[in-house]
Kinemage of the C-alpha trace (Angstrom):
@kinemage 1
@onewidth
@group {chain A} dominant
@subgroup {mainchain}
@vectorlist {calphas} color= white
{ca unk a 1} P 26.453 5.611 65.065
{ca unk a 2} L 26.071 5.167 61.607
{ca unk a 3} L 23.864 2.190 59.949
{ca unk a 4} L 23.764 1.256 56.036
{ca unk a 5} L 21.123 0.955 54.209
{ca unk a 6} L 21.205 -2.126 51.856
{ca unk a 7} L 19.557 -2.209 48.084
{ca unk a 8} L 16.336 -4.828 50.053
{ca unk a 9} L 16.295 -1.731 52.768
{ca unk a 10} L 17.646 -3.867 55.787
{ca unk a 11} L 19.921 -2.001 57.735
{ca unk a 12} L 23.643 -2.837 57.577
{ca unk a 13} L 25.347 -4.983 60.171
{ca unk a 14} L 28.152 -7.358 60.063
{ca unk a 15} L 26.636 -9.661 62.651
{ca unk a 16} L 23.776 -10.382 60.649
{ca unk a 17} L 23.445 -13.504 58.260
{ca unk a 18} L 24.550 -12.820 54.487
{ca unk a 19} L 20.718 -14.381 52.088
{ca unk a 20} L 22.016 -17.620 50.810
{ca unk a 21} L 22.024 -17.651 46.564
{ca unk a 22} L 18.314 -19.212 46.479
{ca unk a 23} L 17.399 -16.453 48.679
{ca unk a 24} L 14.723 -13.487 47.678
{ca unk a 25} L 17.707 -11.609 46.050
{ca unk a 26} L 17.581 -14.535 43.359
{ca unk a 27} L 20.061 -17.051 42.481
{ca unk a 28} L 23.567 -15.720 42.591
{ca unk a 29} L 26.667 -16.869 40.236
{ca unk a 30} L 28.668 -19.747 41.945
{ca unk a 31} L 31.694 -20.676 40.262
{ca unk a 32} L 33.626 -18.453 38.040
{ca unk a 33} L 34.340 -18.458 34.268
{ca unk a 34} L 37.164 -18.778 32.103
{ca unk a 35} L 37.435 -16.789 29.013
{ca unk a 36} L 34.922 -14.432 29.028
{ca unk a 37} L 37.008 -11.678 27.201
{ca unk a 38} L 36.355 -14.193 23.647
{ca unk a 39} L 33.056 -14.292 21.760
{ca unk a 40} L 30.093 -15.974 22.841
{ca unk a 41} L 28.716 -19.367 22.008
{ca unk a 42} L 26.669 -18.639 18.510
{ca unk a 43} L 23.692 -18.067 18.147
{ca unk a 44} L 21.189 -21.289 17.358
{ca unk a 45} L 20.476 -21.192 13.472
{ca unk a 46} L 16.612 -20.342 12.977
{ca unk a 47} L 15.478 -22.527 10.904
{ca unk a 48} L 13.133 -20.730 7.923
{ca unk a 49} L 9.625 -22.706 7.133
{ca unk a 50} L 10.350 -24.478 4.041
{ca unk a 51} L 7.266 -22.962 2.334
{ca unk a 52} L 8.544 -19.554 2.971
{ca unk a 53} L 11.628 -20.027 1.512
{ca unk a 54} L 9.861 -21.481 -1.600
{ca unk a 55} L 7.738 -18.518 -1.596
{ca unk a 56} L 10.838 -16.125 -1.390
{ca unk a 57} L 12.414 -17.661 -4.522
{ca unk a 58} L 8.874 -17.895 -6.507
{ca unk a 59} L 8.741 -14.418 -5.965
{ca unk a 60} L 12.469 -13.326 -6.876
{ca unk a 61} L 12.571 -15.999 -9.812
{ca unk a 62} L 8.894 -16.360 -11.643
{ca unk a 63} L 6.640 -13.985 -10.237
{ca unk a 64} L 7.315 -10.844 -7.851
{ca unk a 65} L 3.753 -9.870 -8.016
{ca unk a 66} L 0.571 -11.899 -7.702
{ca unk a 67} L -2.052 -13.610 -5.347
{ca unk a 68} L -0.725 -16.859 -4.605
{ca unk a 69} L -3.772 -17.954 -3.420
{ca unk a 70} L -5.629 -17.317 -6.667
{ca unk a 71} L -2.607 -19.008 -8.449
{ca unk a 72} L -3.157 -21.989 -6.214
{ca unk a 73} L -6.812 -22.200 -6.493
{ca unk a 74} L -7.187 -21.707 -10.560
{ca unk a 75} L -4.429 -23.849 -11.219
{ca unk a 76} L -6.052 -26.572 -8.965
{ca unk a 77} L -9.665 -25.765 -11.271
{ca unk a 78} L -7.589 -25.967 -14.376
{ca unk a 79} L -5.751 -29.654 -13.597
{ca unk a 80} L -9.251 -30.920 -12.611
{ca unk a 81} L -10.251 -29.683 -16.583
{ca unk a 82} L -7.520 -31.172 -17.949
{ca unk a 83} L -7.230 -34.194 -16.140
{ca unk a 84} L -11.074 -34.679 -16.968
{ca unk a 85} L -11.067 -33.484 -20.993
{ca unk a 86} L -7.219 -33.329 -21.665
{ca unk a 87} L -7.394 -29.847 -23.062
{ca unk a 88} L -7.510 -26.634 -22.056
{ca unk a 89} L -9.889 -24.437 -24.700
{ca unk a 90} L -12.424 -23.449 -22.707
{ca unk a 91} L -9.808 -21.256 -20.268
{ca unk a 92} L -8.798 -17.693 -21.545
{ca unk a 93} L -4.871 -16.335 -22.230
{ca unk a 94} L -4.691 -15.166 -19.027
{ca unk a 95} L -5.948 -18.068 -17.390
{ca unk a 96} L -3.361 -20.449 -19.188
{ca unk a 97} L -0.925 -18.250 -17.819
{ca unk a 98} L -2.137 -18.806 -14.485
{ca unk a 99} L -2.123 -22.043 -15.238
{ca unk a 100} L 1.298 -22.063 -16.277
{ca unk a 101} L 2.812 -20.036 -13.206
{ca unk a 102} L 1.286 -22.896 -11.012
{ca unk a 103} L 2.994 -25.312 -12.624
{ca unk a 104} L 5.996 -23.784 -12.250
{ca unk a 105} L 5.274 -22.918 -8.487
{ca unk a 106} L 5.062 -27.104 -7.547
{ca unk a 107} L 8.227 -27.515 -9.649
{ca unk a 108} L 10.480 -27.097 -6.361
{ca unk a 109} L 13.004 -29.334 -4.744
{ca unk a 110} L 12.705 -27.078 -1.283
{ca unk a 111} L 9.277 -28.460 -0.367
{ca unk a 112} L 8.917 -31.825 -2.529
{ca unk a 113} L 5.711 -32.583 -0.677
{ca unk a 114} L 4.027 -28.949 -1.919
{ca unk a 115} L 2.231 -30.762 -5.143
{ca unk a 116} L 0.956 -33.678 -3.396
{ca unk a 117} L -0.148 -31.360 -0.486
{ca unk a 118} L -2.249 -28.958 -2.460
{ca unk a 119} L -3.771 -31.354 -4.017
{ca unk a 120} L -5.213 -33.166 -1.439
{ca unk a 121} L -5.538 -30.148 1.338
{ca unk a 122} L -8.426 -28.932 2.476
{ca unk a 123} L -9.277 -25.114 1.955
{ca unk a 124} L -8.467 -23.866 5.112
{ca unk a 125} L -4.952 -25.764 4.571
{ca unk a 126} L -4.789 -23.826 1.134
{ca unk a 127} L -5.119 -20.798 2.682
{ca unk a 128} L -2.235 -21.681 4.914
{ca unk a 129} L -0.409 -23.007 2.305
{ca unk a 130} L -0.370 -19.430 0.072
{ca unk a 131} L -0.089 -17.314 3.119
{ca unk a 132} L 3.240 -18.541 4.112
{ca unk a 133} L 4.297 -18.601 0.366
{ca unk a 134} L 2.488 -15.028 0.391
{ca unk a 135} L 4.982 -14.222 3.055
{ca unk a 136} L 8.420 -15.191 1.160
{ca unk a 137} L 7.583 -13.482 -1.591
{ca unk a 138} L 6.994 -10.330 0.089
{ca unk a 139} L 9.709 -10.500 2.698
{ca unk a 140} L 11.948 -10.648 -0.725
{ca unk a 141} L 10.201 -7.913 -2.192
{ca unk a 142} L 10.840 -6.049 1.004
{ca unk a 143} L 14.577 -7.117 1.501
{ca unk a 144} L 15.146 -6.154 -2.044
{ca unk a 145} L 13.659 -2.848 -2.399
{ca unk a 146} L 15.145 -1.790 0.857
{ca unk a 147} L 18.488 -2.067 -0.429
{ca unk a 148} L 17.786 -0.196 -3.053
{ca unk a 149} L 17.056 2.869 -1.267
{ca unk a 150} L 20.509 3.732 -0.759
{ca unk a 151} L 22.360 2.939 -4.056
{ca unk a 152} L 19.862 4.361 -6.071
{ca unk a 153} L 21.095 7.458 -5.324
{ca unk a 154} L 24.219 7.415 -6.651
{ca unk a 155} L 22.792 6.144 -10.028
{ca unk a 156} L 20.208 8.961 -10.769
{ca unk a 157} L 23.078 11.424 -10.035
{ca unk a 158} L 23.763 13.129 -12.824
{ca unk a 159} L 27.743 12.590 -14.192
{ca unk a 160} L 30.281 15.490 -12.762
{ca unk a 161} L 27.822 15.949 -9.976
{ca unk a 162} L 28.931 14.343 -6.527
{ca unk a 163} L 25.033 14.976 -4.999
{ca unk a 164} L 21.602 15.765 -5.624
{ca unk a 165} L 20.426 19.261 -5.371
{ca unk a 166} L 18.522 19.554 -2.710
{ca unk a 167} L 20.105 16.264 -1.418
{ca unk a 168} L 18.144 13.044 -0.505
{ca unk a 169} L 18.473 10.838 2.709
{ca unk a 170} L 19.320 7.514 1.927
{ca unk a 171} L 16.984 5.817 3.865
{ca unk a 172} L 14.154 7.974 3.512
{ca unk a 173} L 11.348 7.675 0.497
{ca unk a 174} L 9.337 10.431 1.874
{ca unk a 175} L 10.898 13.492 -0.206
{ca unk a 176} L 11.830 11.967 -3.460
{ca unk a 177} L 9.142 11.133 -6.283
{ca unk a 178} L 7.617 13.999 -7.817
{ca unk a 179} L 8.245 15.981 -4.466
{ca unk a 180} L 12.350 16.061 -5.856
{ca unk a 181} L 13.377 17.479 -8.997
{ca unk a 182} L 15.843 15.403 -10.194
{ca unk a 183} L 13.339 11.753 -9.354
{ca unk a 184} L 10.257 13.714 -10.798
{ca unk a 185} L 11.908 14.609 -14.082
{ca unk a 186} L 13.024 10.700 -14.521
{ca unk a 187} L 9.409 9.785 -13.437
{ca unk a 188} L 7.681 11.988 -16.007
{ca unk a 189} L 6.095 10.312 -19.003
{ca unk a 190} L 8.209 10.751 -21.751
{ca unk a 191} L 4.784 12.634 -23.479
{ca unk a 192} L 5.205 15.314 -21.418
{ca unk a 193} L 7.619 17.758 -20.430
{ca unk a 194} L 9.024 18.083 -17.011
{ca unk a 195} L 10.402 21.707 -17.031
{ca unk a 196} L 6.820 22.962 -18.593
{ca unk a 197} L 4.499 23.800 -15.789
{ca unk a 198} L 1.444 23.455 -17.499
C-alpha cells in the first residue's frame, strides 16, 4: 500500500482528524470574499512631520544649501542683540544674512508653533528641531537632482544628434563628468580649452 506524505510529515489517511483552523498549521481563511478581481482598499496616507515638510520648502524656496542648525542658533544670538540694543552693527554682512534667512525660515504657516518653539527650546530640542528641517531640505535636494539625471541628457545633446557619443545611462553618474567628452567640455572653465591637452 501506498501512504502520503503531508507538508507537517504525518502520513496520509482519510480516517484521521483534519487540524482545526487554530491548529499548528495557523489560522485558516473562513468565509469567502467577494470581489477580489477589483483593487485593494488604499493605502493609509503617511502623514509627513510638519517640520520636514517646512524644511523641504525652505530648502526648494530660500536656501538649498546651508546648516540649519547654525541658521537657527545665530539667528537666535542675533534677536537676543537686537531685542537688547535694537540694532544690529556689531554683526558682519554675512551674519545679517544669516540673520535674515532665519527670519524668513519662522515665517511659515506649515508649523505656526516653529517661532515660539525655538525660542523657548532647550538645545537638545534645537538640535531636533534643525535635524528634521535638515532632513526636508535634503530629501528635496535628493528628489530633485534625481530627476534630473535622466532629462539632462537630452539637453546637453548636441542639435541633429539623436545620442551622445559614447552614450550615457540615464540613471548612472558614474561615467559622465570629465570621464565623458561631451559633459567635460561643458564643465571646462571657459579659461581653458577643452580640446588642448596640455
Amino acid at each position: 500500500t501506498m501512504t502520503l506524505t503531508t507538508a507537517n510529515g504525518i502520513n496520509g489517511d482519510s480516517n484521521l482528524p483534519r487540524p482545526s483552523p487554530d491548529s499548528v498549521l495557523g489560522r485558516r481563511p473562513q468565509e469567502l470574499e467577494d470581489n477580489v478581481l477589483g483593487q485593494g482598499p488604499r493605502k493609509k496616507v503617511c502623514m509627513q512631520d510638519p517640520l520636514i515638510h517646512h524644511g523641504r520648502h525652505f530648502g526648494r524656496t530660500i536656501h538649498a544649501f546651508c546648516r540649519i542648525h547654525g541658521i537657527i542658533n545665530n539667528g537666535i544670538i542675533i534677536q537676543d542683540e537686537l531685542d537688547t540694543t535694537g540694532q544690529l552693527t556689531k554683526f558682519t554682512e554675512d551674519q545679517k544674512h544669516h540673520y535674515k534667512l532665519f527670519k524668513q525660515l519662522l515665517e511659515t504657516q506649515n508649523v505656526p508653533y516653529l517661532k515660539d518653539t525655538i525660542f523657548l527650546a532647550s538645545l537638545e530640542r534645537l538640535q531636533e528641531i534643525s535635524d528634521m528641517l535638515h532632513k526636508g531640505a535634503s530629501g528635496a535636494r535628493a528628489d530633485d537632482t534625481k530627476g534630473l539625471k535622466g532629462p539632462i541628457l537630452e539637453w546637453i545633446t548636441p542639435k541633429g544628434q539623436d545620442s551622445l557619443v559614447p552614450p550615457l545611462l540615464r540613471n548612472v553618474k558614474i561615467d559622465r563628468g570629465f570621464y565623458h567628452e561631451r559633459t567635460g567640455f561643458l564643465l571646462c572653465p571657459t579659461g581653458l580649452q577643452w580640446s588642448d591637452l596640455e
